[in-house]
N, C-alpha and C positions, 0 to 999 in steps of 0.2 A: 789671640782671638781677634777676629778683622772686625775693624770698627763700622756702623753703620752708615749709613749716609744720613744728612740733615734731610730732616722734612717739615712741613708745614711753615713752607715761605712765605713770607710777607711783605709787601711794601707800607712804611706807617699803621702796620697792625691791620689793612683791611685785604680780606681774602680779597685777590686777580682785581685791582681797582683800573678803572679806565681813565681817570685823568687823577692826576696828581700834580698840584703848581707849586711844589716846592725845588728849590736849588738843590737842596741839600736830603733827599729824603733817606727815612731809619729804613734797613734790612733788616728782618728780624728773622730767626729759625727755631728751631728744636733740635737738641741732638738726644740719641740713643745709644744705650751701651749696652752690651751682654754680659763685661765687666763690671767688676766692684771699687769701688772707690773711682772713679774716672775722671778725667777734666780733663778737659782742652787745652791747651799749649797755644794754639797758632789755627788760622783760618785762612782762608785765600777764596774771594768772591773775584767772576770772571761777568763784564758785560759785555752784551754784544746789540750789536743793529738789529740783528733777525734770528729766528729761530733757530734756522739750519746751526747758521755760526756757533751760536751756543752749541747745538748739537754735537759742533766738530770742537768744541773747547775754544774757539777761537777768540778772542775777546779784544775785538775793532773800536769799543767804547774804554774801559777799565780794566786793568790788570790788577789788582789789589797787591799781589805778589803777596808773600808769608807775612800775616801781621799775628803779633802780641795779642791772645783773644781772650780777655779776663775772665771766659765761662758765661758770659750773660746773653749769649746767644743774640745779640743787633749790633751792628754798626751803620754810620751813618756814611753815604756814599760818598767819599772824594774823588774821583774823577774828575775830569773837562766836564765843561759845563753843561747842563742837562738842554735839549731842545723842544722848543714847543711844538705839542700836538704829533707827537714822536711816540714809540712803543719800545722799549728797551727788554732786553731778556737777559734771565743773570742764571747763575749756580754758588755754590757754595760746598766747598769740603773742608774740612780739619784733621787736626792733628793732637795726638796723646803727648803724654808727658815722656810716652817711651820711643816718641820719634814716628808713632803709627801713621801711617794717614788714612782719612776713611776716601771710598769713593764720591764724585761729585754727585751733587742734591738731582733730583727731577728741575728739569727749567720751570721755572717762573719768570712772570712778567709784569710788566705797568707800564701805562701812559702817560705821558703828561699833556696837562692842558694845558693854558696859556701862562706860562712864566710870567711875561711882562702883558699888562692892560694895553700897550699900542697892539699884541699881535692881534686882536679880537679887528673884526670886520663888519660883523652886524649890529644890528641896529635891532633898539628895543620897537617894538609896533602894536598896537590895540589896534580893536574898534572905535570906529568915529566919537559913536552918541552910543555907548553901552544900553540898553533897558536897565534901570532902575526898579529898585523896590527898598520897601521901608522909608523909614524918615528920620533924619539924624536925632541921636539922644544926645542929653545933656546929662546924665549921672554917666558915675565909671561903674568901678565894680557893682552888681547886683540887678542891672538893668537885664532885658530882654532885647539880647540885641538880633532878632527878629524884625526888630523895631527902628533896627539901624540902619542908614543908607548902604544899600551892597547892589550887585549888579545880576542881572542874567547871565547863563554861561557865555563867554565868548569862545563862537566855533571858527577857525583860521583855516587856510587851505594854499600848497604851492605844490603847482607842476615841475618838475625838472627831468633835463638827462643826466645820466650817466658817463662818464669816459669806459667803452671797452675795455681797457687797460688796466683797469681801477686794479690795485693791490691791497685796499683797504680802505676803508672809510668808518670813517667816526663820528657822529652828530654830538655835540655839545647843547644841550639846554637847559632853560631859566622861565620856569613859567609860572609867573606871581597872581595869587596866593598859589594856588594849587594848578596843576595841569596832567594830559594826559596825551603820549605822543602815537601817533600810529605813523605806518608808511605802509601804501598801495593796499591802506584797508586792514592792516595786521598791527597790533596794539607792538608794542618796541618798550623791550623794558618789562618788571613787573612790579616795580614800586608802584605806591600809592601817598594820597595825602603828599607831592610830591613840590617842591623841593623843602627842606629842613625848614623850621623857624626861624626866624634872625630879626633881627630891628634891620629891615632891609633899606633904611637911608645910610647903614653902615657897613653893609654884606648882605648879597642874595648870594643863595649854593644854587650851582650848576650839574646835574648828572649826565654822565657819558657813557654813550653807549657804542660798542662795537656791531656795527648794521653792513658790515664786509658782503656776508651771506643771503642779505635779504634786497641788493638792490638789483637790480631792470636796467635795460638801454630807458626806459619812460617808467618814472614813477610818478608818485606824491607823496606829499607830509598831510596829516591831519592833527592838530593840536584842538583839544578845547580847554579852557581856561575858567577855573572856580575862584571864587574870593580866598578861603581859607584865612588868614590872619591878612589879606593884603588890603584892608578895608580904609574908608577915610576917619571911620570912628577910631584907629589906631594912628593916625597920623599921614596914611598910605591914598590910597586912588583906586582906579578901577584894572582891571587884572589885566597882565600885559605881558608880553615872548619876546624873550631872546632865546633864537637859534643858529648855528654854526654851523656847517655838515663839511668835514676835511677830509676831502677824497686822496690821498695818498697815488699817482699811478708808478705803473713800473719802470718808470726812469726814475722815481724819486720826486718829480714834481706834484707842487698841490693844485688840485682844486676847491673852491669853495661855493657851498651853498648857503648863502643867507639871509637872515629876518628883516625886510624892511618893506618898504611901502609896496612891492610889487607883490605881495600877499593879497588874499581875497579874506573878506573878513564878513560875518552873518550872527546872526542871531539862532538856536537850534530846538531840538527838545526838551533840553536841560533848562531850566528856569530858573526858577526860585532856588539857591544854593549857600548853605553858610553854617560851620561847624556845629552851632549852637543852634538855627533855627531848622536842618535836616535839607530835604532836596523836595522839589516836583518836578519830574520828568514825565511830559506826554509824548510816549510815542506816533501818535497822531502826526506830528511834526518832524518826524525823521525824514531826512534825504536820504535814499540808497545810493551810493558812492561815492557820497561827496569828499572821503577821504583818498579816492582813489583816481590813478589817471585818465585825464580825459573828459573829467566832469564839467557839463556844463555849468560855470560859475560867472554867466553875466550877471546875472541879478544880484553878485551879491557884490559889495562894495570893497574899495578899496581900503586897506590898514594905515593908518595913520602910527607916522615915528611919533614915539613919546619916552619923555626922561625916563631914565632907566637908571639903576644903580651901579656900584663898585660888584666884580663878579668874585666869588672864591669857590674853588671845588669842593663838591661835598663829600667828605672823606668819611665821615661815619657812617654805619649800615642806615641803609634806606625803610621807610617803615612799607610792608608789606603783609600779605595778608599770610595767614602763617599757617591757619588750620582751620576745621567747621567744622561745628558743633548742630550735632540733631536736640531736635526737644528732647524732653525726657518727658514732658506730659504737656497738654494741653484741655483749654477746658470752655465751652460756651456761654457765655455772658449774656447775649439776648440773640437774635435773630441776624444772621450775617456778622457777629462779631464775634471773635474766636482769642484768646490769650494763651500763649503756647510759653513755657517754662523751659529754660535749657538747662536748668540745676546748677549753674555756672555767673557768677558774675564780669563780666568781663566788656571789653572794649572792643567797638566794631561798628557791624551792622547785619543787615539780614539781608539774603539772599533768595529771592521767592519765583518760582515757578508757576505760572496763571495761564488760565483759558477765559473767553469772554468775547462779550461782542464789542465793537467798537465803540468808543468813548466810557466804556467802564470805567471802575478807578476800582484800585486797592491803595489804603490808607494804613501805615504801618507809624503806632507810639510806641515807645520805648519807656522800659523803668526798673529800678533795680527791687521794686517793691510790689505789693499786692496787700488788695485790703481779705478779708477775711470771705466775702464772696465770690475773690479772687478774679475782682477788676483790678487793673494799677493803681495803684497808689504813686502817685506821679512828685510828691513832696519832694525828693531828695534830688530834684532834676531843677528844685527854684524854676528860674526865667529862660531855662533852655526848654524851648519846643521839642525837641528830641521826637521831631515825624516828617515822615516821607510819604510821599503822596505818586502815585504811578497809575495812567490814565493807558489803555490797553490800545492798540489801532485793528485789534481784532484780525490777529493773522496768525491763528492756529496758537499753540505754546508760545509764551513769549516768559522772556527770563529779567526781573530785574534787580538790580543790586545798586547802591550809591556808589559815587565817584569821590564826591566832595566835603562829606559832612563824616561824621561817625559819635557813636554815641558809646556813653555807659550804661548796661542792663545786665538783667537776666532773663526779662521777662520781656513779648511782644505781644500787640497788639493787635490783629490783622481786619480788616474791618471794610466792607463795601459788596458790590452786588457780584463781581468777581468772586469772592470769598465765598457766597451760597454758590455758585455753580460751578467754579474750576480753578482751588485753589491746590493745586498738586504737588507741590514739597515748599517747607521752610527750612532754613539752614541758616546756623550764627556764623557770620564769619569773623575768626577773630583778628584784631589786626594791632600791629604795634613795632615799631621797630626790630629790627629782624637780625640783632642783636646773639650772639653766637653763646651755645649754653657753657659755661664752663666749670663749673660745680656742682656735686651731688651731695645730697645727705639724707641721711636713712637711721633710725635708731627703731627698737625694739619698742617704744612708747607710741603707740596712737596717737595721741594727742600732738605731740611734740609734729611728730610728721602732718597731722594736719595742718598748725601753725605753718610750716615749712612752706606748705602746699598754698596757703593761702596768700602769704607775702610774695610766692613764684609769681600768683596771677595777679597781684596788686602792682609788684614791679611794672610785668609786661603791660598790664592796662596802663600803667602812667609814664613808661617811658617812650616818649610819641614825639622824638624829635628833639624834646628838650624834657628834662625827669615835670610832669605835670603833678598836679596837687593831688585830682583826681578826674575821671570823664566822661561823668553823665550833669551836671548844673552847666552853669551858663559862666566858665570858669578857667577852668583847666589852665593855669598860667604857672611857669615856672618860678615858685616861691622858693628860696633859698632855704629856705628852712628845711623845709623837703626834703628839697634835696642832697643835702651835707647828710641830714641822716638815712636818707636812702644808700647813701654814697659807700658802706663798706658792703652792706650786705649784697649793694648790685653786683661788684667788684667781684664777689666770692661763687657770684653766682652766673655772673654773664662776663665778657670779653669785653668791655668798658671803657678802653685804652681810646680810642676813636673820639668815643660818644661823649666822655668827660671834658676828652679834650676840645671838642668843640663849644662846649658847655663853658668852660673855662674861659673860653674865648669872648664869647658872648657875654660875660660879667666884665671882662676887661673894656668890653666895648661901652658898658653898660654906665663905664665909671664916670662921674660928674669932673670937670676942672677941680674942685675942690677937694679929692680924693676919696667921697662918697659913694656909696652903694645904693642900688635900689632893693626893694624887699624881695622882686619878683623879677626876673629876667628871659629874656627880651622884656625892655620894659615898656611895654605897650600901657600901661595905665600909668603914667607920668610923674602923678603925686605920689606915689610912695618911697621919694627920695626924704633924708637919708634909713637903710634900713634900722632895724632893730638889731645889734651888737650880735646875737645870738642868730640872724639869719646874713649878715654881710660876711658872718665867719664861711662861710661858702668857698669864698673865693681862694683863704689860704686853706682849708682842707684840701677841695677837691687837687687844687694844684700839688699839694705834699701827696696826695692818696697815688697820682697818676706817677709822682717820682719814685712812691714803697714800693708799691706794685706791681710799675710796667719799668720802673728802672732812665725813667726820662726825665733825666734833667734838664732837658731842653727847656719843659715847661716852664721851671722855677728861673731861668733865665730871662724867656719872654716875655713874663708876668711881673719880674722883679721891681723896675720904675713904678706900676701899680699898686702890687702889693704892699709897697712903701708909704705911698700916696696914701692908701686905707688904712693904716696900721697908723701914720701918724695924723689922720682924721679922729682918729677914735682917742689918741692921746690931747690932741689939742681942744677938746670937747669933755675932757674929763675936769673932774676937780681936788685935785694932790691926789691921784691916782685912783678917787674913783668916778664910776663912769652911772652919772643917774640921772642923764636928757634924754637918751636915744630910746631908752628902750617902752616899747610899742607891746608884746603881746611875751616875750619870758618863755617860761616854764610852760607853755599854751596845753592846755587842752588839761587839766590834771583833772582825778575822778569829780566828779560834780559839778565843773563849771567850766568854764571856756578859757576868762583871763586864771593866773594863779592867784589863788588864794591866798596859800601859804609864804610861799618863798618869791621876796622881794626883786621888783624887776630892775633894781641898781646893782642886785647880787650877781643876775645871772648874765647883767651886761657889763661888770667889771671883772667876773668872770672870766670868759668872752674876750676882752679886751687883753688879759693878761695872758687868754691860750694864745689869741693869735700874736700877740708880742713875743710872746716865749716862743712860737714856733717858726716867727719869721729871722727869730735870728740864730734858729738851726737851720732857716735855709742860707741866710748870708754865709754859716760855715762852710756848707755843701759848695756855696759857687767861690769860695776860695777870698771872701771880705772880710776880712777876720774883724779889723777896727771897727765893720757896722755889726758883727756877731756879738762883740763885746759891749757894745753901746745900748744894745737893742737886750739883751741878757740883764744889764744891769735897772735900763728903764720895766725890766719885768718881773724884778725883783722886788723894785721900789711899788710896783703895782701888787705884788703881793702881800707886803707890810700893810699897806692902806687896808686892802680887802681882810685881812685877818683884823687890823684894828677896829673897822665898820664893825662888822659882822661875827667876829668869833665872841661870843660870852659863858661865862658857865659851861667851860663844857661841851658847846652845842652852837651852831651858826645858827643866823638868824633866831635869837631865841625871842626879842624883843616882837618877833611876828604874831605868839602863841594869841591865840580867843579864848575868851569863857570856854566856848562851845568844845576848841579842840584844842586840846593841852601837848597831843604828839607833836612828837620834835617833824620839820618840814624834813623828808627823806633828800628831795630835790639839794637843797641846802647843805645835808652833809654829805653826799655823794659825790657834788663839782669840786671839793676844794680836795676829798680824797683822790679823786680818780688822778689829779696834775699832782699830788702829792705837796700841797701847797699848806697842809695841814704842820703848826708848829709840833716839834717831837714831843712835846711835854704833853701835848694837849691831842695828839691821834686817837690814844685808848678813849679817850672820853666822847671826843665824837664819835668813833666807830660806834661806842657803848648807844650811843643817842640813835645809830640808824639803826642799829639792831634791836632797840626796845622799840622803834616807832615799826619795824616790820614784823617783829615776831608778838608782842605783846599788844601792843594800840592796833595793829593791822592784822594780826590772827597771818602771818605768810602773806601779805596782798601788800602792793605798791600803793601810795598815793601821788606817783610822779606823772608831770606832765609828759611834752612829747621831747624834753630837755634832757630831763633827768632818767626818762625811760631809757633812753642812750646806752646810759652810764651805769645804770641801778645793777645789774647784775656781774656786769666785766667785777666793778668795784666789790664785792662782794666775793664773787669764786678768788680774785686777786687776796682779799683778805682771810682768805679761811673757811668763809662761812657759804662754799656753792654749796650745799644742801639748803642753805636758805634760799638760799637763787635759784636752784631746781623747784623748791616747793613755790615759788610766786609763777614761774616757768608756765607749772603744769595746774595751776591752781582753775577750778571749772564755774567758781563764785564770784561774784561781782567784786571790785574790777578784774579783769585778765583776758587773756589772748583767752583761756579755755572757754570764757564766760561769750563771747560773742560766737564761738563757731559752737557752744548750746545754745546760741539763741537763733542759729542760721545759717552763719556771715559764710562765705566760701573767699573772700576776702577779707583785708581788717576795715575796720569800722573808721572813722573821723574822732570817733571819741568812745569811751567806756564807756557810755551810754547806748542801750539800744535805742535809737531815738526814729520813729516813723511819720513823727508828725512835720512841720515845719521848721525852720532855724538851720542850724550847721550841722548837718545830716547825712552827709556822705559815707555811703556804704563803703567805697571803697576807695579806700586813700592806703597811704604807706608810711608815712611822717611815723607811724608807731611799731614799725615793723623791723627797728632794730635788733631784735631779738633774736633775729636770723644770723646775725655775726657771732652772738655767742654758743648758738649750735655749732659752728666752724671753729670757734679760736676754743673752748672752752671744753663742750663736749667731745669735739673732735681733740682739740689739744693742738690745731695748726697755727701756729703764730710763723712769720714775715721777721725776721730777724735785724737783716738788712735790706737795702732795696734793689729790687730787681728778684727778692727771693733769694739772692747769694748762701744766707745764713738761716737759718728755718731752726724751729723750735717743735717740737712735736710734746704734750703736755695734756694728756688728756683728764679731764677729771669725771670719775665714776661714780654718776649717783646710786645709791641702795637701788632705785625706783627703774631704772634701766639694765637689761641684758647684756644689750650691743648698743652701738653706734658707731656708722661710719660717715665719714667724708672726704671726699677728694677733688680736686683745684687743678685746671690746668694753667698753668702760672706760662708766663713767661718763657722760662725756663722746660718746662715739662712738666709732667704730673704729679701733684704730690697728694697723696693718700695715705689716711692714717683709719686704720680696721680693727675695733676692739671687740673682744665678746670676754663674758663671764662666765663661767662653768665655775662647777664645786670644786674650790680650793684652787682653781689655775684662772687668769685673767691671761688670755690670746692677741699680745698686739701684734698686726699687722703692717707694715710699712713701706710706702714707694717715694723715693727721692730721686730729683731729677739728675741729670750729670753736670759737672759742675755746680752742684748745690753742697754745702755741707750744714747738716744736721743735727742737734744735741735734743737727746730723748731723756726725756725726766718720766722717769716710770714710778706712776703714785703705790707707793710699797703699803701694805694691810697693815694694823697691829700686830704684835708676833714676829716670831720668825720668817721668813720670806726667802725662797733662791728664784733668781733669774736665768733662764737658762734662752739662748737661741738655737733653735732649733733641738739639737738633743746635747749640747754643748753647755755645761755651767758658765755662765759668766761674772755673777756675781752673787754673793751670800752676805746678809745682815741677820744683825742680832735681834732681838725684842725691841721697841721701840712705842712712845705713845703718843698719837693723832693728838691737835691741836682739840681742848675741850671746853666751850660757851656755855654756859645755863641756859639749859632750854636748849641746843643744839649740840649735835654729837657730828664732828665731821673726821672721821677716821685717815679719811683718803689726802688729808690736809696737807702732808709734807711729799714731797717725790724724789726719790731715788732708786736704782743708784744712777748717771751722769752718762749718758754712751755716746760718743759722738760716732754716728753712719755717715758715708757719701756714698749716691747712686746707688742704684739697681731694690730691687726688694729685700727685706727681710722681715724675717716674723720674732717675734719677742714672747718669751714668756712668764711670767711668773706662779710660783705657786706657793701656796700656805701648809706647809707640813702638819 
């Protein structure tokens, strides 16, 4: 049977990217089989200067010649050395174990931008004397920074030619905080909110765009320039461009167009601009052409060069606007103001269509709330303004939407003299990183799928460049805590490989001389060094996540001297192994209250200290240091004796914590030291015994975990026997649970088990609790990650009474893996797709009884009577799984039935 060709090529994991500055960059594919059991032998990637060449197989760059291809579909490019502001185009075919070879891939391509900082030519440039607005604050967190020094838009402007000859051309830019590029009047590009986040005294990202097709003998650029994150209340100045344009001609020589003082620079209609305090744009003030050739631009003044920063391409997906959302109702408040509902919580802004006379305004608030008259309810926005302000110049329809700001809602506000006479459409548009889907999941439970549904749109509201908290307050900062537990469910659900790793990056940058972390990164609010134990664990997850994953151990390389640094921070701040200075906020957010209650925050940062000891020196294995695996193994050991001596008593962690008031064992408590297996053997039964009387007995099926232990509460659980407990907290519709806020509204999750409308920590839509989303993939689906890269896969699913079906499927790395269950009388239907080169072992959960396994219409296996693991107070049948099948590649279905 003739094998297929590879598809879905990659440079560093981002679809056709325009510049790339690495030496070294990963190729990544897919392969397909028709075949059963399949795997690849050997690979052969060809590059070349130009398309054609590829075309004709010709490969003027890299010959790979037949390499040794472990199955994990990427390698990293050895060739001669890559050149700057170049475009290279490759292919890819392999070979079987039986000598096959498929035909070569479809060409793929990438650029590179500038390898080395001398090749850059331009020059960073502003305006002179920016317009000002606001007045510098002196709080951090919780101020209105509205109120903060930021600037007017800066609008820029440069004529050029063209070379006739041109063979290509490429613009490189950098426009701090935010910018937005046109040429000869036509926007380029369609990111938004645009370049990434970063502590840009340490990294600004640069996007490249291919502009081959769009340029003239006479053109122009038009750039205008927002604050976004590039303020002075973070450390920063007023917004400022670097631009490059590398005209390639048909000899092979460059030209170049670049940013410096010969630019025209002005003040526009964009005004008042800043994440937090929204936009005022008067059309009144527009210039017609001023982006385009020819404009007359005396009047406006010349750009002034100003410091600029170190540049890196930006390799993750760009945030963009992704889709629009109609109201679903709307409803009038008094005369000229109008609140229009999208049914949707989400991240953006509005997009509004108006007629009017000149100097009208429409006035647009934002909010994820409404009071019972149904005005906003503005509480859960704190210190952020969240409004836009758009002043009409009275010429027929005019369209406007933000450039610079975006908000969290569900609700708007529409308000002014516009509004009574010609307000003609509103539309949400949703915006967020544009982040590729890569997981589904679907079960026969309502509820369950709601959940699913809700965590989808909490992710995409907070993944905006860097994973944010949430993004409607005056806030939105990348909290480490977040984001580690954001970190599996994003993984399962989106294409993450890019976005983590830049992420990743970002913390490393973040690190203090002393080997400390910050809580929140980019660390733009300064004081929050060192983090809390349980949010600096950030840095070695997310780094281990991107090695499981995406199979990149590059990461655990470049990170290594740091993560060391941090790992033995946390050690040398301990005391005889345990760790009770750092920690700041724990177990956060558990039913009732904000700090934890129950469980001690020396437990959950000695913890914490012992995961990331123990998992730094699985990664010293991986890069081959065996003497620091060994060292780093034993000091986590000696961390685990301390933490059992603290803290284990009776039975039960933390017991010394209990109140009059609540006598339940803290769940949080014995959940951490289960999940690491840290629990002495003598003493397991009796703690399990203590979570299980504090869930099913003290708790009636309902959690009392923070956003800690909500993590962990239910893996730990279906792991031990008892997922029918974990499905009933799952799906439970009573205060505390996911069911309890989507009856009370939420289309996201909430900041807390509280529905809370009034003032305080109020965030409708945050994620920090949205872990739950991993155990519909690893648990009800049954897909576990064996080894990394996906190599090894486990398919395991577990069947609650309360559910039909459930499916889920992942495109990994590797290819898709999918795992399709349904229940019928007496037959359980599994379904299965494993990628090639993946090998699989299926643990099929057998009934009480007798039981045969058949695929397809073929027995494969028969068992005797047997009996399911049994608790008081819970009956979990499905407890054991057999019998043991190991599949490679292609589908198959499974079946069992109960005679």
């Amino acid at each position: 049977m003739p094998l297929r060709k590879p598809r879905s090529l990659r440079c560093e994991h981002v679809a056709n990217p325009d510049a790339v500055d690495l030496f070294r960059p990963r190729l990544t594919w897919r392969l397909e089989s028709a075949g059963r059991a399949e795997r690849p032998a050997a690979v052969q990637i060809l590059v070349s200067s130009s398309r054609a060449l590829a075309l004709r197989r010709t490969a003027d760059v890299w010959d790979s010649g037949r390499i040794a291809e472990p199955g994990n579909g990427l390698l990293d490019y050895r060739g001669p050395s890559l050149r700057s502001f170049r475009r290279y185009f490759w292919r890819v075919r392999w070979w079987n174990k039986a000598g096959d070879a498929s035909p070569y891939s479809e060409t793929a391509s990438f650029g590179t931008g500038a390898l080395d900082p001398d090749d850059w030519t331009a020059r960073w440039i502003s305006k002179k004397n920016p317009v000002e607005f606001g007045t510098k604050g002196t709080t951090l967190l919780g101020e209105y920074l509205g109120d903060v020094l930021q600037y007017h838009a800066i609008y820029l402007r440069k004529d050029f030619d063209a070379p006739r000859d041109a063979a290509r051309a490429t613009v490189y830019v950098c426009g701090l905080g935010c910018c937005e590029l046109t040429l000869n009047g036509r926007r380029v590009g369609d990111h938004v909110l645009d370049p990434g986040w970063t502590d840009y005294s340490k990294k600004a990202l640069y996007a490249a765009y291919d502009i081959s097709g769009l340029l003239n003998p006479r053109n122009a650029f038009g750039v205008v320039l927002g604050n976004g994150r590039h303020i002075p209340y973070y450390g920063y100045g007023p917004p400022r461009l670097f631009l490059e344009l590398v005209i390639e001609r048909q000899d092979g020589s460059l030209m170049r167009v670049i940013s410096d003082s010969s630019w025209k620079a002005a003040s526009g209609p964009l005004r008042e601009n800043g994440l937090y305090f929204g936009e005022l744009y008067d059309a009144r003030l527009e210039r017609p052409g001023w982006d385009r050739p020819g404009f007359s631009d005396e009047s406006w003044e010349r750009a002034v060069e100003i410091e600029g920063y170190p540049l890196a391409a930006q390799l993750m997906p760009p945030i963009r606007v992704v889709r629009t959302l109609r109201p679903k109702h709307s409803r009038t408040i008094s005369r000229g103001v109008r609140v229009y509902d999208f049914g949707q919580n989400f991240a953006g802004w509005v997009r509004i269509k108006v007629r009017g006379p000149r100097g009208s305004s429409v006035r647009l608030r934002h909010a994820e709330l409404v009071h019972e008259d149904g005005s906003l309810n503005i509480a859960s926005n704190q210190n952020a303004r969240a409004a836009d302000a758009f002043f009409l110049k009275g010429a027929g329809t005019e369209v406007y939407e933000p450039r610079f700001s975006y908000h969290g809602f569900r609700y708007v506000e529409i308000a002014g003299h516009a509004v009574r006479s010609g307000l003609q459409s509103v539309e949400g548009r949703v915006v967020h990183s544009d982040l590729e889907s890569a997981g589904r999941f679907r079960s026969s439970h309502r509820l369950l799928n709601r959940i699913h549904s809700n965590i989808l749109w909490g992710l995409r509201s907070n993944l905006m460049s860097i994973p944010t908290d949430c993004p409607q307050r005056d806030e939105r900062q990348g909290w480490l805590g977040d984001a580690h537990l954001a970190a599996e469910p994003a993984a399962f659900n989106f294409d993450m490989a890019a976005f983590w790793n830049k992420f990743v990056e970002d913390i490393r940058l973040a690190q203090r001389a002393d080997g400390s972390l910050p809580d929140l990164v980019p660390p733009y609010l300064s004081r929050l060094y060192p983090a809390d134990p349980a949010w600096g664990s950030a840095f070695a997850i997310l780094a281990w996540l991107l090695y499981w994953h995406y199979g990149d151990e590059r990461v655990l390389e470049r990170n290594w001297g740091s993560l060391k640094k941090y790992v033995d921070f946390l050690w040398e701040h301990s005391d005889n192994g345990l760790l009770g200075k750092l920690g700041k906020y724990g177990d956060w957010c558990p039913p009732g209250s904000i700090a934890p209650a129950k469980t001690p925050l020396a437990l959950t940062s000695t913890w914490f200290m012992y995961h990331d000891t123990a998992l730094f020196a699985r990664i010293a294995k991986v890069l081959g240091r065996h003497a620091e695996a060994r060292d780093y193994a034993a000091r986590a050991e000696a961390i685990k004796e301390s933490f059992t001596r603290e803290f284990l008593a009776g039975g039960e962690y933390a017991a010394r914590r209990f109140t009059p008031v609540d006598r339940a064992p803290s769940q949080t408590s014995q959940v951490l030291p289960l999940a690491l297996d840290m629990v002495p053997r003598d003493a397991k039964a009796s703690v399990l015994a203590a979570l299980i009387r504090s869930v099913v007995e003290d708790r009636d099926y309902h959690l009392d975990t923070g956003i800690i232990g909500t993590r962990y509460l239910l893996e730990v659980l279906t792991e031990n026997g008892f997922g029918e407990a974990a499905f009933r907290i799952a799906t439970q519709t009573s205060y505390p649970g996911w069911g309890y806020m989507i009856k009370g509204g939420a289309t996201t999750l909430w900041e807390r088990w509280e529905k809370m409308t009034g003032g305080g920590m109020n965030s409708h839509n945050h994620i920090m609790l949205g872990s739950v989303d991993a155990w519909f993939y690893k648990a009800l689906a049954g897909i576990r990650c064996l080894e990394p890269g996906w190599r090894r896969i486990r398919i395991q699913p577990f069947i609650p009474h309360g559910i039909r079906f459930a499916n889920a499927e992942i495109m990994t790395i590797r290819g898709k893996v999918r795992s399709s269950w349904t229940k019928e009388p007496g037959v359980l239907r599994l379904s299965l797709e494993i990628p090639v080169g993946a090998e699989a072992e299926v643990l099929i959960p057998a009934p009480e009884g007798r039981c045969v396994v058949r695929e397809g219409s073929r027995i494969i296996w028969k068992d005797g009577p047997f009996r399911g693991r049994r608790v008081p107070g819970i009956v979990d049948p499905f407890a054991d799984a057999k019998p043991r099948l190991s599949r490679r590649g292609r589908e198959a279905t499974l079946l069992y039935s109960a005679p």
